[in-house]
C-alpha positions, -999 to +999 in steps of 0.1 A: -080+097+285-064+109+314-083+127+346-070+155+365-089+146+394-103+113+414-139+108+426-146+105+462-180+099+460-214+109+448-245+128+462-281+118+456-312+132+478-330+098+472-326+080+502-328+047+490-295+051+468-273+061+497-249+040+507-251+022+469-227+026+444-225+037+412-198+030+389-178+020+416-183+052+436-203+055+468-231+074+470-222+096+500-253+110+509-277+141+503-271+172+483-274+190+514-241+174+528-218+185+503-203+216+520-196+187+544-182+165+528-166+195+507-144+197+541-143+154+548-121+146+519-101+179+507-125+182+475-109+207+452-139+203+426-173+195+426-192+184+391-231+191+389-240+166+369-280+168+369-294+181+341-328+184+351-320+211+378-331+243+374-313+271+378-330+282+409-318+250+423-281+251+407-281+288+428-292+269+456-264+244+457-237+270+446-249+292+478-244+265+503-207+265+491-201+296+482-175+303+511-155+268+503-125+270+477-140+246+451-139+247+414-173+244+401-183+221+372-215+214+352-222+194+330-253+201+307-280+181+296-274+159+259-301+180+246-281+217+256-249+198+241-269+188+207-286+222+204-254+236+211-265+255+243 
């Protein structure tokens, strides 16, 4: 399978994960940094992949980056994709 993008690195607000990595990706920081790091490394799309946000909290996220040029992906929970949501 081929990707039309690279990671640059991941966002986690528990504290104790940044500056690990996952999957070979570092965890950058907080949620609340992604408009900055948005800027940091020329992102062109962001994935939300957290399925247990709410919407109220997917709004939130989307908000803070509403004026940045980003293509916006989620990815929904295994139970939305088995119940066909």
């Amino acid at each position: 399978m081929v990707c039309d993008f690279e990671v640059v690195g991941l966002l986690d607000d528990s504290e104790s994960k940044v500056g690990r990595t996952l999957l070979g990706h570092k965890i950058l920081g907080p949620i609340s940094e992604l408009s900055k790091n948005i800027d940091r490394f020329n992102v062109l799309k962001v994935i939300i992949a957290i399925p247990s946000l709410s919407s109220l909290q997917i709004r939130k996220i989307l908000n803070s980056i509403s004026n940045q040029r980003v293509e916006i992906i989620t990815i929904p929970s295994s139970n939305d994709i088995v119940t066909g949501k």
